[in-house]
Biopython code that builds the backbone (N, CA, C, O; Angstrom):
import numpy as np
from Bio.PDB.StructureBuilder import StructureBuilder

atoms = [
    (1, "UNK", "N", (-15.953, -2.514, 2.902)),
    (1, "UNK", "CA", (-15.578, -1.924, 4.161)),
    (1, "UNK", "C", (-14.714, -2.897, 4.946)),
    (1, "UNK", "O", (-14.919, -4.108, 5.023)),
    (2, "UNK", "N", (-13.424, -2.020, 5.694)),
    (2, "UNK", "CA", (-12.954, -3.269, 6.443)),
    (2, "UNK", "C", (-12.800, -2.469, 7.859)),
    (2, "UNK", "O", (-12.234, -1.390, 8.039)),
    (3, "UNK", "N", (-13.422, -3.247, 8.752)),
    (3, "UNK", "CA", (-12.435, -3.342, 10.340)),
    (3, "UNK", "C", (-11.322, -3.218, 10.637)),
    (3, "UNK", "O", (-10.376, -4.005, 10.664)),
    (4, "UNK", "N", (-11.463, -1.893, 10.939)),
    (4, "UNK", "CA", (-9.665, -1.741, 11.330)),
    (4, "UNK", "C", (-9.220, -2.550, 12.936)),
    (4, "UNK", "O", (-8.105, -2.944, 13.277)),
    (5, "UNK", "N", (-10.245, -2.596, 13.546)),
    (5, "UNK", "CA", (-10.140, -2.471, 14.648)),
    (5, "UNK", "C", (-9.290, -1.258, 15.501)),
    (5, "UNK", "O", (-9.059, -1.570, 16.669)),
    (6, "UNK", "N", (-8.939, -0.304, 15.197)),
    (6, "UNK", "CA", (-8.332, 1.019, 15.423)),
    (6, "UNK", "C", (-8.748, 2.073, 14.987)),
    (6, "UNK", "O", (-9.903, 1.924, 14.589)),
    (7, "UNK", "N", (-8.379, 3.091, 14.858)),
    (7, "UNK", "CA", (-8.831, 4.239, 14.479)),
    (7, "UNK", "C", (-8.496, 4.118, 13.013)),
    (7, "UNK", "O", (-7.642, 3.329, 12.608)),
    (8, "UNK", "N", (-9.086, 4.798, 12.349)),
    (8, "UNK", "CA", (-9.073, 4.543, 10.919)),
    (8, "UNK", "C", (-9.056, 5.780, 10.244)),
    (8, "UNK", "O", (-9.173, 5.808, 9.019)),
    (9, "UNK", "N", (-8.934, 6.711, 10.850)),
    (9, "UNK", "CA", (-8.789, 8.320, 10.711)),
    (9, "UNK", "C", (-7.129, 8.319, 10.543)),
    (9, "UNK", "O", (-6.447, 8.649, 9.573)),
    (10, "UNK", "N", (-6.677, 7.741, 12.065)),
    (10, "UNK", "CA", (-4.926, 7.630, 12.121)),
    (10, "UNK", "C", (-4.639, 6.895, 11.137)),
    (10, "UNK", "O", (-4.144, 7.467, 10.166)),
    (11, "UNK", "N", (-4.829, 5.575, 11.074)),
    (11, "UNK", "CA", (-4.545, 4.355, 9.824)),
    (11, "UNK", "C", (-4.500, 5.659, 8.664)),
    (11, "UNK", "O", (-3.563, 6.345, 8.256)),
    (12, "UNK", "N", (-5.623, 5.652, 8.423)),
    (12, "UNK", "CA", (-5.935, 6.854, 6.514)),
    (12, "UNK", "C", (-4.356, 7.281, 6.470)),
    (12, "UNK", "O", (-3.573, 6.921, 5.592)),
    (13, "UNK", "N", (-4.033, 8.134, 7.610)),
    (13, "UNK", "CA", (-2.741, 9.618, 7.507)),
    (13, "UNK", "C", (-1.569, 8.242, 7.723)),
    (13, "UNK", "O", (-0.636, 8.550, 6.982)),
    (14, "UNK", "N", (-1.261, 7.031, 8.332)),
    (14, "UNK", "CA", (-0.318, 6.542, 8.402)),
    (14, "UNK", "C", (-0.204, 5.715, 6.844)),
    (14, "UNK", "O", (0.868, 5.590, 6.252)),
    (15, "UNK", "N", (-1.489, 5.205, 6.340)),
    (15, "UNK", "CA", (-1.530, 4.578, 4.351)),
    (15, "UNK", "C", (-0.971, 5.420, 3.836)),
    (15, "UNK", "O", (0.079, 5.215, 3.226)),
    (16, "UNK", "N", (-1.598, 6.745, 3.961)),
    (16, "UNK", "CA", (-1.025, 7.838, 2.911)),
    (16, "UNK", "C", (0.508, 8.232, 2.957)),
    (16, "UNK", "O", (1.100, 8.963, 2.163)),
    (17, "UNK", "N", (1.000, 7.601, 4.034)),
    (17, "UNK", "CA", (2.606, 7.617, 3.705)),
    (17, "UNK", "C", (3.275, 6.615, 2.616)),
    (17, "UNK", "O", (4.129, 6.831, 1.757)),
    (18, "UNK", "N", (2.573, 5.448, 2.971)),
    (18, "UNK", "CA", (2.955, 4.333, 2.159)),
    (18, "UNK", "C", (2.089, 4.580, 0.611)),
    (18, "UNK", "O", (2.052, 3.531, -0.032)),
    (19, "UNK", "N", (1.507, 5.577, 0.026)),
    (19, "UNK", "CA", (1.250, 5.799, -0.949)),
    (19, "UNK", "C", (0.022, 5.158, -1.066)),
    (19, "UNK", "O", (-0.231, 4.934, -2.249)),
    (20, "UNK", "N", (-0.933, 4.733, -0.214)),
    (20, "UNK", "CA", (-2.288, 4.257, 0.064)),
    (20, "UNK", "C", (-3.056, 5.613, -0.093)),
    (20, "UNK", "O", (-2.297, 6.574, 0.034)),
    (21, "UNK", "N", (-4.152, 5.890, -0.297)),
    (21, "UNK", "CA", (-5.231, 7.113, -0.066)),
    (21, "UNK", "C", (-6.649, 6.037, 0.081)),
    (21, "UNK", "O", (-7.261, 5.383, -0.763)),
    (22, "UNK", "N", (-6.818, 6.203, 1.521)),
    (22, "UNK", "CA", (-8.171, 5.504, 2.146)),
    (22, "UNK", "C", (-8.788, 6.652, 2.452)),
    (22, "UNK", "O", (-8.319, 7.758, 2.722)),
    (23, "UNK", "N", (-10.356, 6.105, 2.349)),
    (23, "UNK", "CA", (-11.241, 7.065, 3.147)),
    (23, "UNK", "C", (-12.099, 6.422, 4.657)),
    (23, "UNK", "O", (-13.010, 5.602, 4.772)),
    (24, "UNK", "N", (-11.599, 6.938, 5.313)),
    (24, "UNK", "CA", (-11.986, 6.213, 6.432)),
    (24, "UNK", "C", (-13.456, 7.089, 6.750)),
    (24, "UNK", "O", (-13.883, 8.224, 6.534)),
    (25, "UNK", "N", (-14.102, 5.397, 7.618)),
    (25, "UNK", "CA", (-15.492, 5.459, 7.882)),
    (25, "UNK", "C", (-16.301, 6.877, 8.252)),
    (25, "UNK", "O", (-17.449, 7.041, 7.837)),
    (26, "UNK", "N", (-15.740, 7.717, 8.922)),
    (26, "UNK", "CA", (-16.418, 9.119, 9.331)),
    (26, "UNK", "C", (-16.615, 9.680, 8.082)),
    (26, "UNK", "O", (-17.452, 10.581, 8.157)),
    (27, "UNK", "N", (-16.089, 9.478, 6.714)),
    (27, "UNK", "CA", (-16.062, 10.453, 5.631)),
    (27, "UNK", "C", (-17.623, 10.127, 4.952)),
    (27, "UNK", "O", (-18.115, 10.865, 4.098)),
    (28, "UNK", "N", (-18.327, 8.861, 5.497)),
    (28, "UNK", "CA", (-19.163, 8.525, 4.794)),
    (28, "UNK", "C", (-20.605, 8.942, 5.782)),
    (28, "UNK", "O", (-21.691, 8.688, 5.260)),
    (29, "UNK", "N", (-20.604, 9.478, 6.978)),
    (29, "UNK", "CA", (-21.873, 9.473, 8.310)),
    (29, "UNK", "C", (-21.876, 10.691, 8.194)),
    (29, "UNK", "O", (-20.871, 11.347, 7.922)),
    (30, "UNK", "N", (-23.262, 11.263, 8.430)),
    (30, "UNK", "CA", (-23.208, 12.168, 8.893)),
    (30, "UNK", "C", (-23.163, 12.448, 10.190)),
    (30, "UNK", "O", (-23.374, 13.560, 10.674)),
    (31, "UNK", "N", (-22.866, 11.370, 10.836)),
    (31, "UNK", "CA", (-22.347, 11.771, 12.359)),
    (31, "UNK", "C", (-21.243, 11.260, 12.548)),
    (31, "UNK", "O", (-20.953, 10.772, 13.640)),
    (32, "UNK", "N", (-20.370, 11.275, 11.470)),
    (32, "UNK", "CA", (-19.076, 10.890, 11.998)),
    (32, "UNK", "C", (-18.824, 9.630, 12.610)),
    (32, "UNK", "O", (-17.744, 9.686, 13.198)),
    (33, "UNK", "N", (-19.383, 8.486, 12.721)),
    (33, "UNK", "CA", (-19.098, 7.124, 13.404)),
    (33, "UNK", "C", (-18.830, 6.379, 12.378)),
    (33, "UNK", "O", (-18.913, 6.930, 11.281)),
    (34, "UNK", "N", (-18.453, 4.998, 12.424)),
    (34, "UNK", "CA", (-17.554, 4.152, 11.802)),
    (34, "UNK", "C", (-16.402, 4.382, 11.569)),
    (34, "UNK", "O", (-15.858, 3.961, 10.548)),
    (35, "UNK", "N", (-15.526, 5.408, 12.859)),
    (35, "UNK", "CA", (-14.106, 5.510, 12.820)),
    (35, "UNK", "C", (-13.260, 4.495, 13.047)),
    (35, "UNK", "O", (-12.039, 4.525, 12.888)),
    (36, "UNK", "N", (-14.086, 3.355, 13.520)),
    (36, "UNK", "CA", (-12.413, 2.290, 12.805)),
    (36, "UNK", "C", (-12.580, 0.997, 11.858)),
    (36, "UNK", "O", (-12.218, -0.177, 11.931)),
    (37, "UNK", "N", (-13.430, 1.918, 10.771)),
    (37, "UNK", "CA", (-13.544, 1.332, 9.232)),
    (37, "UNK", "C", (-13.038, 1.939, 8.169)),
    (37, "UNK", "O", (-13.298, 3.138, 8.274)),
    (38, "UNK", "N", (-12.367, 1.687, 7.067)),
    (38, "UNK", "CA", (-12.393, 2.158, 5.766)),
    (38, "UNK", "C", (-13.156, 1.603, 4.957)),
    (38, "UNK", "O", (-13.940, 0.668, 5.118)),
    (39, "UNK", "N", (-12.843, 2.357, 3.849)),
    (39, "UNK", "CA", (-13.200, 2.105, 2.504)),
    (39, "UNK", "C", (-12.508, 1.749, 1.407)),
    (39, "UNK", "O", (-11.911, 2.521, 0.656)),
    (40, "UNK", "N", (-12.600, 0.388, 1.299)),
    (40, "UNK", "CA", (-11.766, -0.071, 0.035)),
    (40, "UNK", "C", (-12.783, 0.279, -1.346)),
    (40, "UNK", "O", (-14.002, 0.110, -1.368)),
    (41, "UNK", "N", (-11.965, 0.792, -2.437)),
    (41, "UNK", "CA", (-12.622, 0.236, -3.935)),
    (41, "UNK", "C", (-12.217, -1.030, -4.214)),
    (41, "UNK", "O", (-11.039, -1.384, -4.263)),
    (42, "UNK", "N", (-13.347, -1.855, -4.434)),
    (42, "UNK", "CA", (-12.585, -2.981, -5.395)),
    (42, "UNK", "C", (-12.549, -3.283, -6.827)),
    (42, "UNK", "O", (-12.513, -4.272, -7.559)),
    (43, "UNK", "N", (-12.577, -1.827, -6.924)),
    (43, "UNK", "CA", (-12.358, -2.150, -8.930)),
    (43, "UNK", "C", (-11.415, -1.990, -9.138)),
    (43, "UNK", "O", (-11.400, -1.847, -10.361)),
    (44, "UNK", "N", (-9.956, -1.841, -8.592)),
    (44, "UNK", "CA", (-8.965, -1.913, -8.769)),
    (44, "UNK", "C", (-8.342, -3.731, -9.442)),
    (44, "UNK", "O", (-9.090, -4.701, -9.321)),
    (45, "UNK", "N", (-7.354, -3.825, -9.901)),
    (45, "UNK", "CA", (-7.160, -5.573, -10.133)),
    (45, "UNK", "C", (-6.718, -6.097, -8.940)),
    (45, "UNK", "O", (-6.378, -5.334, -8.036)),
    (46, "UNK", "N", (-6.673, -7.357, -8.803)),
    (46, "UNK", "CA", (-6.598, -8.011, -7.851)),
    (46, "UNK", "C", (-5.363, -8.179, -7.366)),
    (46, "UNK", "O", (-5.294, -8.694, -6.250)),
    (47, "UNK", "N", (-4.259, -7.848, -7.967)),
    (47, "UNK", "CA", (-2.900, -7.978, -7.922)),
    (47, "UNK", "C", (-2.835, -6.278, -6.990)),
    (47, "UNK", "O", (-2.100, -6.293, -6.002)),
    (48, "UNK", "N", (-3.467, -5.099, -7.259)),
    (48, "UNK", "CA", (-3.568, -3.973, -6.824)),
    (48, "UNK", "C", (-4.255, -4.207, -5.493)),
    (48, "UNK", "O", (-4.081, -3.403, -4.577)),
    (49, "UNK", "N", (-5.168, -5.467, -5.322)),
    (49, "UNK", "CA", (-5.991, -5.265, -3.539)),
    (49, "UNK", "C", (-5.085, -6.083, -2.913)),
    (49, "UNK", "O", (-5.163, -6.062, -1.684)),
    (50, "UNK", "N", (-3.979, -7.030, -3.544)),
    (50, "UNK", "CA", (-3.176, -7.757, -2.617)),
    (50, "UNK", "C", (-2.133, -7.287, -1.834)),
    (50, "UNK", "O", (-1.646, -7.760, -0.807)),
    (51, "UNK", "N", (-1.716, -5.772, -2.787)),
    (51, "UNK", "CA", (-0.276, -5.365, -2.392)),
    (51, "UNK", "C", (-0.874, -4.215, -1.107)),
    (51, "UNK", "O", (-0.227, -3.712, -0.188)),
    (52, "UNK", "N", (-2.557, -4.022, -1.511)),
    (52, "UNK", "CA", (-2.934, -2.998, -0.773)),
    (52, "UNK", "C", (-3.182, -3.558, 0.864)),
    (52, "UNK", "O", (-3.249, -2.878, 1.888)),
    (53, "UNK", "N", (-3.289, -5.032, 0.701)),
    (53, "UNK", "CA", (-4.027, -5.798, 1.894)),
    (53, "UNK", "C", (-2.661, -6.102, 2.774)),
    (53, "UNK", "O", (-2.599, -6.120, 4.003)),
    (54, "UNK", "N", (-1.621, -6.329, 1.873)),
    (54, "UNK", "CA", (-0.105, -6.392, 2.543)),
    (54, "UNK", "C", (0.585, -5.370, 3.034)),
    (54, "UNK", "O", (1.695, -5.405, 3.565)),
    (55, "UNK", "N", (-0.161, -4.384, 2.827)),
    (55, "UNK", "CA", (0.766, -2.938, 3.233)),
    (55, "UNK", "C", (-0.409, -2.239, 4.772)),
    (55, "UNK", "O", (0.015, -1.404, 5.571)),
    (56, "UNK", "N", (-1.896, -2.864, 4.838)),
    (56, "UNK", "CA", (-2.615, -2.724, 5.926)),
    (56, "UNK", "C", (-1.995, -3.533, 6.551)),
    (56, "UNK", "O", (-1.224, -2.923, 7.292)),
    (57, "UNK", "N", (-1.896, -4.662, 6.674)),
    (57, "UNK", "CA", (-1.725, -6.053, 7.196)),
    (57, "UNK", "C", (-0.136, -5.242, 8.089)),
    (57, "UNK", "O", (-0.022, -5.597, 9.262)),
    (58, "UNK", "N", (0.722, -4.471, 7.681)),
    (58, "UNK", "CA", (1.953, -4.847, 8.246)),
    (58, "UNK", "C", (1.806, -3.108, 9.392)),
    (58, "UNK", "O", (2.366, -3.039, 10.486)),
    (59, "UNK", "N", (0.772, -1.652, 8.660)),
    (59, "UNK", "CA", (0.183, -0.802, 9.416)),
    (59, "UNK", "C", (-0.521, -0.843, 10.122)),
    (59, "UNK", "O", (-1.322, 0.063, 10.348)),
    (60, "UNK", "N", (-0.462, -1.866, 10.683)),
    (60, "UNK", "CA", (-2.212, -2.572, 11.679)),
    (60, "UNK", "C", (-1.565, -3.746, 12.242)),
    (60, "UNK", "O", (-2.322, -4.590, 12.723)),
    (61, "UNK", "N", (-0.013, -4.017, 12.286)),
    (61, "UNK", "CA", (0.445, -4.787, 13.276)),
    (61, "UNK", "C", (0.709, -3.487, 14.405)),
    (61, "UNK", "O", (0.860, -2.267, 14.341)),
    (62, "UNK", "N", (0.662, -4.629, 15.545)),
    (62, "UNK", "CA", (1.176, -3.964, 16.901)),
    (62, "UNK", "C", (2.658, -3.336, 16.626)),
    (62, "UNK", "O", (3.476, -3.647, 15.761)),
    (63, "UNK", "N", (2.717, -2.482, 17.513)),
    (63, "UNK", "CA", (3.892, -1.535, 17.492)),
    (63, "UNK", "C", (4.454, -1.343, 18.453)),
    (63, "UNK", "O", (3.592, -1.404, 19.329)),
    (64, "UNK", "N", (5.392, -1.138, 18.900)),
    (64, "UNK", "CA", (6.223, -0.996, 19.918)),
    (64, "UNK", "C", (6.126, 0.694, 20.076)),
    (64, "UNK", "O", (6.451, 1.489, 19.194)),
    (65, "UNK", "N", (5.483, 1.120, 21.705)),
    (65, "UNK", "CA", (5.396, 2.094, 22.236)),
    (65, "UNK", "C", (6.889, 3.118, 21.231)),
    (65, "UNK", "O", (7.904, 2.572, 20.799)),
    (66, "UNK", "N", (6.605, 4.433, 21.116)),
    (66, "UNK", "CA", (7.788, 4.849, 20.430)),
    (66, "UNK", "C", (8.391, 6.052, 21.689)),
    (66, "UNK", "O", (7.697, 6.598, 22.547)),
    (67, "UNK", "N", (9.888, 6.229, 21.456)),
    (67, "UNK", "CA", (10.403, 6.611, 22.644)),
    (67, "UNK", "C", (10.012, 8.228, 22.396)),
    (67, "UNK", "O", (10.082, 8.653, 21.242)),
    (68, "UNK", "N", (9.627, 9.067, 23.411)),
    (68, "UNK", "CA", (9.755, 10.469, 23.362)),
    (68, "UNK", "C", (10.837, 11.101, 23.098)),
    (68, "UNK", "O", (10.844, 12.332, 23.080)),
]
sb = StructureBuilder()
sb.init_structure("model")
sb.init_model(0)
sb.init_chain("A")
sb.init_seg("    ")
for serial, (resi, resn, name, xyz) in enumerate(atoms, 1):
    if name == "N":
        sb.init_residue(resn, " ", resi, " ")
    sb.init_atom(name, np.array(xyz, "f"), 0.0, 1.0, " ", f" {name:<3s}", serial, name[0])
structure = sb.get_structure()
């Protein structure tokens, strides 16, 4: 499990652009809390959790307000 510190519902739909598929924390409660956690597998290889940790790492930087 990691700390998004954010919503992790939004994060999930913003990975899945970058070709990520997370399941974020509500998918696992039955009350729906731990929304700003996912769920990593780590049986993937390790070369597969680095590129995955570099592609959170840059969706989970701050962002500049976007213009209407």
């Amino acid at each position: 499990w990691i700390d998004t510190g954010e919503d992790a519902v939004a994060l999930s739909g913003r990975a899945l652009e970058h070709g990520l598929r997370l399941t974020p924390g509500p998918a696992f409660s039955p009350h729906h809390s731990h929304r700003g956690h996912v769920r990593l597998p780590v049986w993937h290889p390790h070369r597969t959790l680095l590129e995955v940790a570099r592609t959170l790492a840059t969706l989970t930087e701050p962002r500049e307000p976007r213009e209407a």
